[in-house]
Each structure stands twice: as structure tokens, then as C-alpha cells.
C-alpha positions in Angstrom: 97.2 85.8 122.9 101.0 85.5 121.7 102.5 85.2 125.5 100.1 88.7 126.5 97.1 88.4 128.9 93.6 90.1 128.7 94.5 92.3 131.4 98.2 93.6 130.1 96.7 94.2 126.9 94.5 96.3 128.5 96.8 98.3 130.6 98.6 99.0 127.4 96.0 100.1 125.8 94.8 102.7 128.7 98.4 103.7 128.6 98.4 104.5 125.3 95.2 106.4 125.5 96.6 108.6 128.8 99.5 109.6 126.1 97.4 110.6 123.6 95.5 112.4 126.0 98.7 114.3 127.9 100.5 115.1 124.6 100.4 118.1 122.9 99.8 117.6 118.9 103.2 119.6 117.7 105.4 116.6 120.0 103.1 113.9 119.8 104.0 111.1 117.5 100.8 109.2 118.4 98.4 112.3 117.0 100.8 112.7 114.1 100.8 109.3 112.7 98.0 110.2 109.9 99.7 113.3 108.5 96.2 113.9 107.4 94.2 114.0 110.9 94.1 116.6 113.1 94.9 114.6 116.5 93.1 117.8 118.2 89.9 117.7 116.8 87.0 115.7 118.6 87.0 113.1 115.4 90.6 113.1 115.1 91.3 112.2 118.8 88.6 109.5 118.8 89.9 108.1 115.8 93.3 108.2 117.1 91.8 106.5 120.1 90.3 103.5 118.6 93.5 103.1 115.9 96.2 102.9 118.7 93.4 100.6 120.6 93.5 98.6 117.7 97.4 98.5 117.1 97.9 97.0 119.8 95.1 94.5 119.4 97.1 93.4 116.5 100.7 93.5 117.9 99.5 91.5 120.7 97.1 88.7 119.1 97.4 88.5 116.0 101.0 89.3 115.0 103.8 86.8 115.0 105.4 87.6 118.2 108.8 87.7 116.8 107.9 90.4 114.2 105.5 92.6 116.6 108.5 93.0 118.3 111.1 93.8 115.2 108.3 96.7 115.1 108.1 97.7 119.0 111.6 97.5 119.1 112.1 99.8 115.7 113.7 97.5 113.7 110.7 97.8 110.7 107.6 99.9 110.8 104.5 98.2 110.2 102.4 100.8 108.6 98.6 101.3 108.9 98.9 99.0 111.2 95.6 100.0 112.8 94.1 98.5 109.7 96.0 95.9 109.2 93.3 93.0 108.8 90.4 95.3 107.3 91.6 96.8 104.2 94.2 97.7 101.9 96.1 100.6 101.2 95.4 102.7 97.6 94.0 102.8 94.9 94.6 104.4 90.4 90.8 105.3 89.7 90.0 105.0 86.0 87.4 107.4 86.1 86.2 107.0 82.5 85.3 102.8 83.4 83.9 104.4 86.4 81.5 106.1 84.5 80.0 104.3 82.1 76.7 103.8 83.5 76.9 105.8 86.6 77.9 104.2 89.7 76.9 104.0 93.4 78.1 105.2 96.3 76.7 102.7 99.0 73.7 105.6 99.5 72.6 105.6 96.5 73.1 105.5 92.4 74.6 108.1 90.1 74.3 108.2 86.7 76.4 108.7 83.7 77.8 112.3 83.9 76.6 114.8 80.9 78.1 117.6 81.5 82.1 118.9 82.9 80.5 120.6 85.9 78.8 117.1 86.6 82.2 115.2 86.0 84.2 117.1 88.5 81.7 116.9 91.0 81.4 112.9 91.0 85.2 112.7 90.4 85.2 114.3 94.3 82.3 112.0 95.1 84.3 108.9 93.6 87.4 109.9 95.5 85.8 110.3 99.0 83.8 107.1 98.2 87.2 104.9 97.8 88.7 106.6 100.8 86.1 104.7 103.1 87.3 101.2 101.8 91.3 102.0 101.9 93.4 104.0 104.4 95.7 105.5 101.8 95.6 107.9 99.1 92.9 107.5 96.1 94.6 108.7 92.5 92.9 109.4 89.4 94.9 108.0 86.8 93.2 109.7 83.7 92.2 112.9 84.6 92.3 114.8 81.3 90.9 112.3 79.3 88.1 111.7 81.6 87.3 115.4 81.9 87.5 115.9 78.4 84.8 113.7 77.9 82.9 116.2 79.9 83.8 119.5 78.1 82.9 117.9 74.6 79.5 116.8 76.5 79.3 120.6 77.7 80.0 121.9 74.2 77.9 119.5 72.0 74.9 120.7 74.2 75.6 124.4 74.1 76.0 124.0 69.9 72.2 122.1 70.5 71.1 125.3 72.7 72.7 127.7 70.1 70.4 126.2 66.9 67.4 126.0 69.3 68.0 129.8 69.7 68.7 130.6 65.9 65.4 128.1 64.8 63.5 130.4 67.6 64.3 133.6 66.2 63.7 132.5 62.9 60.3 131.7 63.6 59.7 134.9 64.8 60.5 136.3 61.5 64.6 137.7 62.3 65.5 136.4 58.8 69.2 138.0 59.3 71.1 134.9 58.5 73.2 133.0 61.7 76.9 132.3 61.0 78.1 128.9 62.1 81.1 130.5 63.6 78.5 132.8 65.8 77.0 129.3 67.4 80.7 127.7 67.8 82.1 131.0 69.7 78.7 131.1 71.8 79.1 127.3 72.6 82.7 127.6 73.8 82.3 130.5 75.7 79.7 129.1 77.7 81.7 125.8 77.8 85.0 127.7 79.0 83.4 129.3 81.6 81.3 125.7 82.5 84.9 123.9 82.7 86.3 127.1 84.6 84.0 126.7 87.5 83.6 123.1 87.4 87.4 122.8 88.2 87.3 125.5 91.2 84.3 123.4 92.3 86.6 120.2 92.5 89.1 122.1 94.0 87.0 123.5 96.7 85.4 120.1 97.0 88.6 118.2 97.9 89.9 120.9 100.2 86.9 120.7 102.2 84.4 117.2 102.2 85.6 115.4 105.1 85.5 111.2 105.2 85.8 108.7 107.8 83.5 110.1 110.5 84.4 113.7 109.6 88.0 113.8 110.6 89.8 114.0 107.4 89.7 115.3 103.6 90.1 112.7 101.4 94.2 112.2 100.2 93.8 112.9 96.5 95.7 112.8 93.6 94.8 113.3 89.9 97.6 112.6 86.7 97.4 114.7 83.7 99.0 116.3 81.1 99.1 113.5 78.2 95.6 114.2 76.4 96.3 116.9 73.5 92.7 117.1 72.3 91.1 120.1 72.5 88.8 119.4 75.1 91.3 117.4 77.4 93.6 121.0 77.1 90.5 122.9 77.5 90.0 121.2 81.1 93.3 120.9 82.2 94.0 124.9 81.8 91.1 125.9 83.2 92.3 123.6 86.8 95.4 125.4 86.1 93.8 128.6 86.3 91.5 127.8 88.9 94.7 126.3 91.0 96.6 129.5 90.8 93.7 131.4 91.4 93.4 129.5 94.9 90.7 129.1 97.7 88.0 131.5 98.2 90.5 134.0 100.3 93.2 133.2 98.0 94.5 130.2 100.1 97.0 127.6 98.2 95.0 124.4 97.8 96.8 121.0 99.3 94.3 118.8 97.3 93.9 117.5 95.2 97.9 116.9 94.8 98.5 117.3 90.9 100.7 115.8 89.0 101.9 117.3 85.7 103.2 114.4 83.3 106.5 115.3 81.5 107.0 113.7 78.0 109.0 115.2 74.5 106.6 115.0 71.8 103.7 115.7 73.6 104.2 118.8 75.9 108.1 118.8 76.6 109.6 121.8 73.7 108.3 124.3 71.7 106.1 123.0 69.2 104.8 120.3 71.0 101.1 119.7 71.7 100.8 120.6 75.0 104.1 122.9 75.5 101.5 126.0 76.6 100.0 123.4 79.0 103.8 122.6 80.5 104.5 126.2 80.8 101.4 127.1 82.6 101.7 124.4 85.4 105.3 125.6 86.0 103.9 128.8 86.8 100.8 128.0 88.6 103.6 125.3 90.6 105.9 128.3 91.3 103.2 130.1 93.0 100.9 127.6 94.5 103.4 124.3 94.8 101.2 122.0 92.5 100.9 120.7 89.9 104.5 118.5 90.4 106.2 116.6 87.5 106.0 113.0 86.2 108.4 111.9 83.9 107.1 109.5 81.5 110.7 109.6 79.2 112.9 108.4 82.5 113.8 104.8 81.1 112.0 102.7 83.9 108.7 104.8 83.0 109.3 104.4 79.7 109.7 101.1 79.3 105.6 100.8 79.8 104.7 103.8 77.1 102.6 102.4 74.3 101.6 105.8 72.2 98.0 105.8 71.9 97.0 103.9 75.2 96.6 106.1 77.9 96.5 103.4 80.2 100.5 102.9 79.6 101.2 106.3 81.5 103.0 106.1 84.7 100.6 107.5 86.7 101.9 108.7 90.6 100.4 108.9 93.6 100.9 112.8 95.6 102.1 110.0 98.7 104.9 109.0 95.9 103.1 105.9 95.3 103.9 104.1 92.0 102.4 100.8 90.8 103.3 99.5 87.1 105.4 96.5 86.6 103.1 93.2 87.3 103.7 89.4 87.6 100.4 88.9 88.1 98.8 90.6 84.7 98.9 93.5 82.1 101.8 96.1 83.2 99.3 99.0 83.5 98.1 101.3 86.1 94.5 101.6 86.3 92.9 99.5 89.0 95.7 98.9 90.9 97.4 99.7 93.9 99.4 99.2 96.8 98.4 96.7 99.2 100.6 97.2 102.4 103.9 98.6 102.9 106.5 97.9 106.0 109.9 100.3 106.5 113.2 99.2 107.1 115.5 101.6 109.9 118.5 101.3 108.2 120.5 103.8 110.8 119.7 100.8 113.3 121.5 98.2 110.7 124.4 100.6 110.3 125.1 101.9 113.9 124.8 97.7 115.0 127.8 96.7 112.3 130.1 99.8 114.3 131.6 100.4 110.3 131.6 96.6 109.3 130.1 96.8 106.1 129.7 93.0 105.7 127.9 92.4 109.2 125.2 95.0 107.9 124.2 93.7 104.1 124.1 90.4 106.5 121.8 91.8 108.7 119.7 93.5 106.0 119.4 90.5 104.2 118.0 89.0 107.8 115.6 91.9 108.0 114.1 91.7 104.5 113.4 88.0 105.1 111.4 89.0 107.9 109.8 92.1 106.7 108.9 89.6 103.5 107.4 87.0 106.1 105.4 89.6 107.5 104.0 91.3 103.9 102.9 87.6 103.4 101.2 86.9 106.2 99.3 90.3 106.2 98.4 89.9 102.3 96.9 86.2 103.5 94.5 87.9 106.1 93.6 90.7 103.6 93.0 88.2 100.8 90.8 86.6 103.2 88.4 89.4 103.1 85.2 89.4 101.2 84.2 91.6 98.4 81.2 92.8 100.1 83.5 94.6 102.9 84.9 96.8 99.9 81.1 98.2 98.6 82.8 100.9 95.9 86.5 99.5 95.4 85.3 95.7 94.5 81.9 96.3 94.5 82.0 99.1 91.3 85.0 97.4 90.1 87.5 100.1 90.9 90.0 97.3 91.4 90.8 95.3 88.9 89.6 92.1 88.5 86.9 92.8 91.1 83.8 92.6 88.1 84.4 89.1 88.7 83.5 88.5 92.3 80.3 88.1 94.0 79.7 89.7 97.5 80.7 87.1 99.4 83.5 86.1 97.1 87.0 86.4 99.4 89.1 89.0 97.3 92.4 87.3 97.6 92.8 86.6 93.5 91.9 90.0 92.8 94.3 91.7 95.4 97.0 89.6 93.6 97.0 92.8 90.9 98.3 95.3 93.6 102.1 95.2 95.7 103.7 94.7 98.7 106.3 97.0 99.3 109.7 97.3 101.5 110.7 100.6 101.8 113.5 102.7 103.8 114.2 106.1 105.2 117.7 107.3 106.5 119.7 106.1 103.6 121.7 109.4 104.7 122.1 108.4 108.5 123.4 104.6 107.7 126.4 105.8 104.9 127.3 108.3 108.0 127.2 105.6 110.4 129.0 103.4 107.9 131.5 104.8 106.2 131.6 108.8 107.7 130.0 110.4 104.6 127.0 110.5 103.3 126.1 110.0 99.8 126.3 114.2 99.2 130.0 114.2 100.8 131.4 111.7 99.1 131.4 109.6 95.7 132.2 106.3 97.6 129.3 107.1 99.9 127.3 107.5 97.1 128.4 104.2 95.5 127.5 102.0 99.1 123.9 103.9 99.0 123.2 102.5 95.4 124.6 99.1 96.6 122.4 99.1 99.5 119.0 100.3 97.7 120.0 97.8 94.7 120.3 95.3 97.5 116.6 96.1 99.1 115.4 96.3 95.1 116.9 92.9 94.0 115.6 91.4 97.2 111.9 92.7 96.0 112.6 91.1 92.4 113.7 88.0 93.5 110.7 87.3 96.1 108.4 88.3 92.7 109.6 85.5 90.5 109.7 83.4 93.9 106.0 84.0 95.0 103.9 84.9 92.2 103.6 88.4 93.8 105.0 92.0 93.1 107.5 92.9 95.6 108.8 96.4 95.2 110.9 98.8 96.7 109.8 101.6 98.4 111.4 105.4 99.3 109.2 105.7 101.9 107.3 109.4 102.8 109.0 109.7 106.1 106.0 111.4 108.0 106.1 110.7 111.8 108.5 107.7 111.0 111.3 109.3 111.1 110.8 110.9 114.1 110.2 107.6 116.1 112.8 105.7 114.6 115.6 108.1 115.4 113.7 108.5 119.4 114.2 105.1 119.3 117.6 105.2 118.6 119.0 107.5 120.4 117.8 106.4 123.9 119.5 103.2 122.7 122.8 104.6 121.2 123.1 107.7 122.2 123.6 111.0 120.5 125.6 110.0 117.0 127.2 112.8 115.9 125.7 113.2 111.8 123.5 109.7 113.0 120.7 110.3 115.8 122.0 114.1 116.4 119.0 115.7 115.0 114.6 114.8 115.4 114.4 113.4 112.7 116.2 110.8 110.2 116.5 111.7 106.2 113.4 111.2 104.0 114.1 108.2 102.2 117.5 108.7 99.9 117.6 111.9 99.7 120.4 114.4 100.5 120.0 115.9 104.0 118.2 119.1 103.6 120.8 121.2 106.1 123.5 120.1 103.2 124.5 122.9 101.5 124.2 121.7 97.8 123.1 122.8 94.5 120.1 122.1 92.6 121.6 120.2 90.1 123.8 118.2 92.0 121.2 116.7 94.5 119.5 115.8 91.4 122.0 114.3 90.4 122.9 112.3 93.1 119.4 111.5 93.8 118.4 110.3 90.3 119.8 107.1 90.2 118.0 105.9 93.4 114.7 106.5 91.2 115.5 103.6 89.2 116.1 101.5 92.0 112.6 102.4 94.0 110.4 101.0 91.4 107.2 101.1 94.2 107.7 105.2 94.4 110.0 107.8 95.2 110.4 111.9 94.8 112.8 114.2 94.7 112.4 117.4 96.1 114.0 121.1 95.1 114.3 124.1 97.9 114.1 127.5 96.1 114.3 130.9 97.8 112.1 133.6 97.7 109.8 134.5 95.2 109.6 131.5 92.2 107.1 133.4 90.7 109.4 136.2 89.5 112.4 133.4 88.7 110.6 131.0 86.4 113.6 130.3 84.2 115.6 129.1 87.5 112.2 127.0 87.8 112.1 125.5 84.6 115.7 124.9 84.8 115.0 122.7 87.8 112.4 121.0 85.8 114.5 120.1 82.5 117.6 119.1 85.0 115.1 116.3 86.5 114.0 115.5 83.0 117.3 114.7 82.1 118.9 112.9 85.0 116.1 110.3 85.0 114.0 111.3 87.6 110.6 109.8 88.2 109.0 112.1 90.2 109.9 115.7 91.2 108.7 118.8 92.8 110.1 121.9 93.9 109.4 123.7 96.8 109.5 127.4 97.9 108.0 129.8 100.2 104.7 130.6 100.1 103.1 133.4 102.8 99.8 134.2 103.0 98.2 137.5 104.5 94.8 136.1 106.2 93.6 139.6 106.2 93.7 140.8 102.5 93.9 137.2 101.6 97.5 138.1 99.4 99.6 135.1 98.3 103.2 135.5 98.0 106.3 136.4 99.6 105.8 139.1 101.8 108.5 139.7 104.6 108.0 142.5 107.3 104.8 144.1 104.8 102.5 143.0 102.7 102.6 144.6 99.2 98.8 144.6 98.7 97.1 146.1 101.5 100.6 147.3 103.5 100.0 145.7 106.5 103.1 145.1 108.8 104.8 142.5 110.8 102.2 142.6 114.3 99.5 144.4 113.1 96.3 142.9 114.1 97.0 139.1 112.5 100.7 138.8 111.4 100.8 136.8 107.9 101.0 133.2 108.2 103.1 130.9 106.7 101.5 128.1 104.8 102.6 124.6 105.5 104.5 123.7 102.5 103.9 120.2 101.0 102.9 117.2 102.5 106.8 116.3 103.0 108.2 119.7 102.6 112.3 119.2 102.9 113.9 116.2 102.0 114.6 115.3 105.7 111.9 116.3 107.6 108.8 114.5 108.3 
């Protein structure tokens, strides 16, 4: 067992279990690892039980001993490490393969959708289905097009219904003639308000159908923006519409996370396609924080774009995932994801070289060999797996390349379509520790923090063309991490003044959030680092107060991303709710619907704002 005896392992785990038991869920890093499991919950705590149980299982017998303890030690941060032999980590759903025929669930078959109301509902279905093979996020990667297929299926039967109706009158002797306009209004009337609820439905759906024994709503995400046939626009407004209209008391919906994609020619200026479409999801995003923005004109998106082939669209992941580049196959997003990803603590690097720059792209280049060695090893046990362990990702040919394997086919060649990813978090912390500044301070800070992210990306590269695998780089969601990295830390270095002073280390590159900067400089500053991160990234925009009543200052924001290069944006914003009149908005000491004030009966309540709201904070 690695050097560790039955019974140690099993005092660790009962210690682990007494501090998930004493811990309160707002201080506990143990309940918080899942940002998407309530810890307090009787589901939540069991599962939180038996992950840690199994954490340890792995750290301590199956691990190589010298990298379990790079991990205990907080050098890297294995993540999912609870399933770290079972399964992999997300998934792009291609809904319209999906489909074709119907698919089945494990419980039972579906068949081919007919109409929208019957697409959104197994588009849920197909989401919470893939969430019980993988532990991360499930994306749908063609959203519009897939739902449009349902709308024209809506409409085409509501023109049948609409002749069945004018035949019927005629036999009963109403001669007066029927317009063909008269059947094509009536058909799209019905069809508007069939796509209308269809979308609230998925909405509602996502927000509320728990997986995995109950403790958790499925992490979803769904791409659109690209399809400009009528039908595809049809659908998209209407989840627009049914977005901004919220949950039943008015609530702002978390999932699924939408992601509006970006592109001139198609919805960027006046006169394209789908500007109306680009308009409206800025203002639904200004008052309910979704849909966010894709870029598909940034170069290294770009690069992919074949007009016409829908599976060429970056396609993004609400976790920042991004998979497109591939040694392995066709450069193309649908049926791929990411396998496993480990983090590096860069603070730890810098505050170890005491300002020697040298000493710490020497040490990083150590760590990456070992975080490498580790992403190997784990994608050998996961490649050992059989197909029929993954029923609905290989067994209904979600993944690519899974229609090829029998159920008791190992998965390995199949997997080879997905990545293993190195990412970071506290690029902010190690230029303080380094050089004094960070990156928003100082120009030369700036040029070390693309030095050291080029280094991390070039690494990745180089182990692709090496191994026959794709490597990528990673800003990683900082979650609970950064929080247990910089504990870690400071009982081992002390308090750092601008390093381990704070609870929490930087998201990834970005600027520090308590940096007073302007929009369009962090932008700046952060768009280059896009490039570099080729396995996801974001960059995030605080406004104040209302957006709702500043949308030029919103869609400034927007077009300075666009043009900067960034891959992935999203601005955030408060966003109160009053949970007795159910108002949504900014309202301060009273509420400017029913008048209610600060105290009486249920004060309003501040909904949590994004997944990873500010760019520092987990």
C-alpha cells in the first residue's frame, strides 16, 4: 500500500470524516470541493463522505507516492480525485447525432423527438444522463441547430393541423375561401408559443432534476448563437425570453449556463443575421447574468471556423472548458472532452526562488514533468476501463469514436479524442512574490506572466507531438482551490504581504479583483493570456448597479473583449431579489415594486452571482 498500513489508512479516513462532520459548510473546504453540492444536505454529506473516503484510498494505494504527496503537500492539485480511476471528466453533446433514432437512457428507450417541446425536454434528459458517467460539466455544442430542428417539426405539423381544419369546414359546406397566409400565421403562433414554453420547461428542468443520488443539478451548458435560419432564431429568442423572464418567482436561473457565440457576419453589427439575437442576450445577460460571450473571430478560435460546418464552432464549457485542437483526429468539438485536469500552485514556485527568477522557471519545468507523469498514469487507468461502465457516453456514442466499441471493449483508443490538461491559479500571487508587481501594476510584470503561461503552454505542446496525446493549458476555475492552496501556504511561509495576505489566491491570470482598474484595461491585460490557455479560460467584468438601465456601458464591455482577442467573457453585476414579491433587480434599502423595506418581514436576498463571481475569489 505505498509505505501506508490498513490501519493508518483508516484512521485517516475517520479523521477526515470527524472534519467533515465538525465543520461548518461556509469554512469548510472539504464540503466545498463540488461547488455544485450542498455539503449540508443528507445526499451531499454522504457523498462528501464516501468521495474523501475514496481520496484517500487513491493517495494512499494507488498513487505514486512521490506525487500523492506533491498533492498533500500543495504543490499540484489533483482534481476529481475521488474519481480518479472510474471516469472521466466532460463532455460537447451533439444533440442532433444524439437524436437520430432516439436514444436510451439505461431505463429505458426514447425515440426520435417530433416536436420543440419534446427536444428540450430530452435535451435535460440527455444532459442528466451523461452527468452519471462523468464528474464534470455536460455541454451541448449545437443548441440552435438542434432545437431548430424541433420548431420546423412543431410548425410543419401545425400547417398539417391548419389544412385538416380548412378541409373540415369545407365539408361542412363554409365555402369562404382560406388564405394560405391565414394557415402560416396560425401555425406560427401556435409554434411560437410551443418553442416559448418548451424553453421555460428546459430551464426549469435544469434548475431543478437532481443526479447522482439526488445531491446535485446537473452542471450544464448549451452554445448558441451561429444558426440564422428561421427556426434556429425562433428558438433561441424564445430561451432568451424565457431566461430573462426567470424562475417561477422570478428567480435568476444558474443553469443551464449559456453561452452566446460572437462572430461579424453572422450576428456581430447592424445588418447581420442574427444582430437582433446579439442585442437581446446582452440584455437578458445584463439582468439575469447569462447568456455570456464566445468569440469565434479571436484568432486561436478562428483558426477552426469552416463557414457552413457548424461543427467548426468553438464551443465552451460554463466551467471555461475548451476542447478543439487534436493530435489525435479531426480538430472539432463534438464528442469530445476533457479527460482529467491537475493545477499547478504557482505562489508556492515563486515564494521558494525568494525573487530568483531562474530557480523558479527551473522548478516549474520540474513540476510540469511530474504533473505530466501523473496525467499519464491517470489516462492509463482510465483507458483501462470498459465501455460498458460508460452506458450513455460510450454506449450511445456521445464520445467520439465510442460507435466502435463493444461493451466490454476497454475505452482507451477512444479516450485518445479528449485532453489532459495543466492548469494554474495565482498567476497574480507568483509576479508579487517575484518581482513586487503584479501583472495590473506593472508592464514588466505583465511581460514575466506571459513568459510564465507561454512556458506552461509550450510545455503542453511539446508533450503533444512527444506522446501522441493533447496536452493543454488550463486557467483553472479556482473554486475551493484557491482557498487551500493559500492555507497551505501561509502556515508554511507566513503572512506575505500582496502573496498569502488574503483567503484566497487569484483566479487563474486574472487581475486581482480588489485592483482598482478599468474595464478596458483588465481586458486588456488579460487578453493575451487567452491565447496562451488553449484548454479554457474567461475573463470576467464587475459592473455597478443596475446593467439593465446602462446597456451601452454593457455592450461596450462586450465589443472591447471582441476586439482584444478574448475567448470567453462575461460580465458580472448585482443582481437582488425580493423573495416576497419575487422582484429582480437592484433594490437597496426598498423595493420598487411592492415597497417593502430593509427588515421587514424577509429582507431581500442577494443572489449568488456566477459560478466564479470575481476574478479572485473562489
Amino acid at each position: 500500500m505505498n509505505g501506508i498500513d490498513e490501519a493508518d489508512f483508516g484512521q485517516k479516513v475517520l479523521k477526515l470524516f470527524d472534519e467533515i462532520t465538525g465543520c461548518a459548510a461556509a469554512d469548510c473546504n472539504l464540503k466545498r470541493d463540488n461547488a455544485n453540492v450542498n455539503g449540508d444536505t443528507a445526499m451531499g454529506a454522504m457523498l462528501q463522505y464516501g468521495a474523501n473516503a475514496v481520496k484517500e484510498y487513491y493517495l494512499t494505494k494507488s498513487i505514486d507516492p512521490k506525487i500523492a504527496r506533491l498533492h498533500r503537500e500543495g504543490y499540484i492539485h489533483i482534481h476529481d480525485l475521488d474519481f480518479y480511476g472510474w471516469t472521466t471528466t466532460c463532455t460537447q453533446i451533439e444533440l442532433r447525432k444524439l437524436f437520430r433514432g432516439g436514444f436510451d437512457t439505461g431505463h429505458g428507450h426514447l425515440r426520435q423527438p417530433k416536436s420543440i417541446g419534446s427536444y428540450a425536454a430530452l435535451a435535460a434528459i440527455a444532459i442528466q444522463s451523461n452527468q452519471n458517467d462523468q464528474h464534470g460539466g455536460q455541454s451541448i455544442v449545437d443548441f440552435d441547430y438542434a432545437m431548430g430542428d424541433g420548431v420546423r417539426a412543431t410548425y410543419e405539423r401545425y400547417l398539417r393541423e391548419a389544412e385538416e381544419i380548412q378541409t373540415s369546414l369545407l365539408l361542412d359546406g363554409d365555402n369562404e375561401p382560406f388564405k394560405t397566409e391565414w394557415r402560416e400565421e396560425w401555425a406560427m403562433r401556435k409554434t411560437v408559443r410551443d418553442t416559448y414554453q418548451a424553453m421555460e420547461g428546459l430551464i426549469h428542468n435544469l434548475n431543478t432534476m437532481h443526479s447522482r443520488a439526488g445531491a446535485q443539478v446537473p452542471f450544464s451548458s448549451i452554445n448558441y448563437g451561429m444558426d440564422t435560419s428561421w427556426q434556429g432564431r425562433l428558438a433561441v429568442k424564445q430561451l432568451l425570453l424565457a431566461t430573462e423572464a426567470g424562475l417561477g418567482n422570478g428567480e435568476t436561473p444558474i443553469f443551464p449556463i449559456q453561452i452566446f457565440r460572437v462572430k461579424e457576419g453572422i450576428n456581430y453589427n447592424p445588418g447581420d443575421p442574427n444582430y437582433d439575437l446579439f442585442q437581446l442576450a446582452m440584455r437578458v445577460s445584463a439582468k439575469r447574468l447569462f447568456p455570456n460571450f464566445s468569440f469565434l473571430d479571436a484568432p486561436f478560435n478562428l483558426q477552426y471556423y469552416k463557414p457552413g460546418h457548424p461543427e467548426t464552432e468553438i464551443a465552451y464549457m460554463g466551467c471555461r472548458t475548451r476542447v478543439m485542437g487534436n493530435v489525435c483526429g479531426e480538430e472539432t468539438a463534438p464528442g469530445r472532452g476533457n479527460l482529467s485536469f491537475t493545477s499547478l500552485n504557482l505562489p508556492r514556485l515563486a515564494i521558494e526562488a525568494e525573487g530568483d527568477e531562474d530557480c523558479f522557471f527551473m522548478q516549474l519545468a520540474w513540476l510540469l514533468r511530474q504533473t505530466r507523469e501523473q496525467l499519464l498514469e491517470r489516462f492509463r487507468v482510465q483507458s483501462g476501463r470498459r465501455a460498458r461502465s460508460f452506458p450513455f457516453l460510450m454506449g450511445e456514442g456521445v464520445w467520439r469514436g465510442a460507435e466502435k466499441l463493444k461493451a466490454d471493449d476497454e475505452v482507451g483508443e477512444a479516450l485518445r479524442q479528449g485532453t489532459l490538461s495543466i492548469g494554474f491559479i495565482g498567476l497574480a500571487e507568483t509576479l508579487k512574490a517575484l518581482c513586487g508587481r503584479h501583472h495590473g501594476e506593472s508592464g514588466e510584470a505583465q511581460a514575466l506572466g506571459l513568459r510564465i503561461v507561454g512556458a506552461i503552454r509550450q510545455f503542453c505542446d511539446e508533450s503533444s507531438r512527444k506522446y501522441g496525446l493533447n496536452f493543454t493549458c488550463l486557467a483553472t476555475p479556482a473554486e475551493g482551490l484557491s482557498g487551500r492552496f493559500v492555507k497551505m501556504d501561509r502556515e508554511k511561509y507566513g503572512v506575505i504581504e500582496g502573496v498569502t495576505d488574503r483567503e484566497y489566491y487569484t483566479n487563474s491570470f486574472h487581475v486581482p479583483v480588489y485592483f482598482p482598474i478599468t474595464a478596458a484595461r483588465k481586458i486588456e491585460i488579460e487578453a493575451p493570456y487567452h491565447a496562451l490557455t488553449n484548454a479554457g479560460h474567461i475573463s470576467y467584468v464587475e459592473m455597478d448597479g443596475d446593467a439593465t438601465r446602462n446597456l451601452q456601458a454593457f455592450e461596450k464591455i462586450i465589443r472591447k473583449m471582441k476586439e482584444c482577442g478574448i475567448g470567453y467573457g462575461s460580465i458580472n453585476h448585482p443582481v437582488d431579489r425580493d423573495p416576497v414579491c419575487g422582484y429582480t433587480g437592484i433594490i437597496g434599502d426598498k423595493c420598487p415594486c411592492c415597497g417593502r423595506r430593509e427588515g421587514e418581514r424577509i429582507v431581500g436576498v442577494r443572489i449568488p452571482r456566477k459560478i466564479v463571481a470575481k476574478s479572485a475569489q473562489p
